[in-house]
C-alpha positions in Angstrom: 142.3 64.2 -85.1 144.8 66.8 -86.4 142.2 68.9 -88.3 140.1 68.8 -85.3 142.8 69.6 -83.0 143.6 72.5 -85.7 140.1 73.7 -85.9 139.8 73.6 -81.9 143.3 75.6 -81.6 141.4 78.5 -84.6 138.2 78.6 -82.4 140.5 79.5 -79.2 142.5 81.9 -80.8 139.4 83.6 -82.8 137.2 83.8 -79.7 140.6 85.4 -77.8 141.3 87.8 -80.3 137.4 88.8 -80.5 137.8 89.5 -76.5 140.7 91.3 -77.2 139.2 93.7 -79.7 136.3 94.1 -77.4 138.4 96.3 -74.7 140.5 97.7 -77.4 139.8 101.2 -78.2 139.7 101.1 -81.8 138.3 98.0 -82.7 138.5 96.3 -85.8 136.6 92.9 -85.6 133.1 94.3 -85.2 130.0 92.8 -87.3 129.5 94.8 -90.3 127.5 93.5 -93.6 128.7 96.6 -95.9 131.1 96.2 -98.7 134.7 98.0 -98.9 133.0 100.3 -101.0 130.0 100.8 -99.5 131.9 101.5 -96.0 133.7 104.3 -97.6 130.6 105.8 -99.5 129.1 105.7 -96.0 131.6 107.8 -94.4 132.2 110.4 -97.4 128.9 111.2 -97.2 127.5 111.5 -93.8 130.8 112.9 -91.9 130.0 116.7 -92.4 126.4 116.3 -90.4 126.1 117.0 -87.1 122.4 114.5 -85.9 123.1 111.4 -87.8 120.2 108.7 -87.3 120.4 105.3 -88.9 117.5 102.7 -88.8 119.6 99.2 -88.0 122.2 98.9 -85.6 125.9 96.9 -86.2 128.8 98.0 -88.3 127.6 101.0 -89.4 127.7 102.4 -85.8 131.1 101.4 -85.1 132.4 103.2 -88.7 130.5 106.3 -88.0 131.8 106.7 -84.5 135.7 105.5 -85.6 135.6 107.4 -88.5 133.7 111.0 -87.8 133.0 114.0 -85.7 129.6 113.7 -85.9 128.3 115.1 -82.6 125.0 113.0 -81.9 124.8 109.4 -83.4 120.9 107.9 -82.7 120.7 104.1 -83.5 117.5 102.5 -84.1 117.1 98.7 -83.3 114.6 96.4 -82.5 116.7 93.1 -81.0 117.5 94.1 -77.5 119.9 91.0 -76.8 121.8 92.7 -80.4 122.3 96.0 -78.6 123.3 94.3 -75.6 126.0 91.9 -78.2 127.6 95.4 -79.6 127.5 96.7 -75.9 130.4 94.0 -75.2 132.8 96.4 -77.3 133.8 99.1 -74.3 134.2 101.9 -77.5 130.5 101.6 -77.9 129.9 101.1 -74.1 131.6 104.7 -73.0 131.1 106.0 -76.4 128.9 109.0 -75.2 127.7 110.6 -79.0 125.7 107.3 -79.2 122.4 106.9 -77.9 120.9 103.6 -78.9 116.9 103.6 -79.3 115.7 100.3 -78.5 111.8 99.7 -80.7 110.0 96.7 -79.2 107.7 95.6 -82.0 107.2 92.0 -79.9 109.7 89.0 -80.0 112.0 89.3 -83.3 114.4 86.8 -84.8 117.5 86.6 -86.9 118.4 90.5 -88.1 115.7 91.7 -85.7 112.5 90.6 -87.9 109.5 90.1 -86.7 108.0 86.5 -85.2 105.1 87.6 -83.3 102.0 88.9 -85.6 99.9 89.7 -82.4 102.2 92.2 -82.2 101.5 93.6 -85.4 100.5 96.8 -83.8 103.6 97.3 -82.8 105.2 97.5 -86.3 104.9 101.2 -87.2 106.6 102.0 -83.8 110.1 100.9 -85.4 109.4 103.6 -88.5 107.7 106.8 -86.2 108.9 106.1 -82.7 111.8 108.4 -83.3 110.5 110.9 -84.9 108.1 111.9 -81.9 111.4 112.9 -80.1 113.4 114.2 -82.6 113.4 115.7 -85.8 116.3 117.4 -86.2 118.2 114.6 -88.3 120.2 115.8 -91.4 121.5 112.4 -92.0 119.7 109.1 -92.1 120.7 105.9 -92.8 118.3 103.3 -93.6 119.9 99.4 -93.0 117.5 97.8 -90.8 114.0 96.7 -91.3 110.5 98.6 -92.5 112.8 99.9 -94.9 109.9 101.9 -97.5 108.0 102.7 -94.4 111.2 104.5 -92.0 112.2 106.1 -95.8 108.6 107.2 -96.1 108.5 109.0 -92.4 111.7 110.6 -92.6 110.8 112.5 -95.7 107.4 113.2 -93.9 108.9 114.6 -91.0 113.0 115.3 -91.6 113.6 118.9 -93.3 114.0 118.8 -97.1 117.9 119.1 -96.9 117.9 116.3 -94.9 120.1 113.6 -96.8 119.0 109.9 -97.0 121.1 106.5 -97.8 119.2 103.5 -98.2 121.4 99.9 -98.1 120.1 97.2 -100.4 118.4 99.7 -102.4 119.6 98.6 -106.0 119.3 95.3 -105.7 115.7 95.2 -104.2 113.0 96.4 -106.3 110.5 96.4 -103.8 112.0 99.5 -102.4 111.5 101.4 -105.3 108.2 102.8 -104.7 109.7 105.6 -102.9 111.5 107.2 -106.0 108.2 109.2 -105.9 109.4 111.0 -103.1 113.0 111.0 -103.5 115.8 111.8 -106.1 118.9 109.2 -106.6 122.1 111.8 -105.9 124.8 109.0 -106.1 125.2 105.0 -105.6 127.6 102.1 -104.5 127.0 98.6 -104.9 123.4 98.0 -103.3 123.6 101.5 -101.7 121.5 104.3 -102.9 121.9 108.3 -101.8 118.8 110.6 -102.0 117.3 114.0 -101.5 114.2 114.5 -101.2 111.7 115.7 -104.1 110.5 119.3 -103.9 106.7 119.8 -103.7 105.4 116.4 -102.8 102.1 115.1 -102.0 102.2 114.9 -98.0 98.6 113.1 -98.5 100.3 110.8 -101.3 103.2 109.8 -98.8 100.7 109.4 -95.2 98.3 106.7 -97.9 101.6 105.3 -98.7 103.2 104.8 -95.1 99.4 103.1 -94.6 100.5 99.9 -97.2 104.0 99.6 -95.9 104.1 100.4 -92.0 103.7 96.9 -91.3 105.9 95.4 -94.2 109.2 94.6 -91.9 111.1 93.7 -95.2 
């Protein structure tokens, strides 16, 4: 009865410190997957750029915001009800630099993959939506899902200066593929930093985006 008592009294006092943090400011008890390490690569390396884009919203968008200058912050994400989760925090609520790009590629599940294959049309929205508004991105950050495929259309359409960091890259070998296109500038645990190749194949890289626009992983 104690440790349940105990365990009740921890919930309470999480879930009031949670609400708490949510009205605060600066916050400091959003989600975020990335390593100590990985947070601070993050931040060393996009906080001189001016049109950050990331493909996966969550902790990443609360660092960037907290910790830069960077004057126009795009989000890419394709769970509605997780936008409308990080939207509980006022910062991101009033937090005018941000501007949150909801992709509906059908219903989605945990980490915003895909449930629905009739919807499989829908995929290479998440990777290209974007990129029909905007172009003008000198930093992207790739965290969320069609991972090869939102890699492969920001080369294809960002400028060749643009820089890229890719989150799980090390450690997933099925991302690899795009070291046709890209050269490895610097990494961090999982994370990978790139710039893109001079003289490539735009053929090479629209046949490619072909096999992976609808690989969600």
């Amino acid at each position: 009865m104690r440790k349940f008592i105990k365990n009740k009294f921890i919930q309470i006092k999480n879930k009031f410190l949670l609400k708490s943090d949510q009205k605060s400011i600066s916050p400091k008890l959003f989600p975020i997957a990335l390593s100590g390490k990985e947070q601070n690569f993050l931040i060393k390396h996009c906080k001189h750029c001016k049109n950050y884009l990331e493909f996966g919203s969550g902790g990443s968008t609360f660092l960037v915001l907290l910790q830069t200058d960077i004057k126009n912050v795009t989000s890419i994400e394709s769970d509605s009800n997780w936008i409308k989760y990080l939207e509980k925090w006022e910062f991101i609520k009033q937090e005018k630099r941000l501007k949150f790009r909801y992709i509906n590629i059908g219903e989605v599940g945990f980490l915003g993959i895909p449930q629905d294959p009739k919807a499989k049309n829908l995929y290479p929205l998440y990777s290209n939506e974007i990129f029909k508004e905007e172009k003008n991105f000198d930093f992207v950050f790739i965290d969320g899902r069609f991972r090869v495929a939102c890699a492969l259309q920001t080369i294809l359409n960002c400028n060749k200066n643009t820089t890229i960091l890719i989150h799980d890259f090390n450690n997933r070998e099925e991302y690899h593929c795009i070291l046709k296109y890209l050269d490895i500038l610097d990494t961090m645990d999982t994370m990978a930093i790139f710039k893109i190749k001079e003289n490539i194949n735009t053929q090479e890289i629209l046949k490619d985006y072909e096999t992976y626009k609808y690989n969600w992983a």
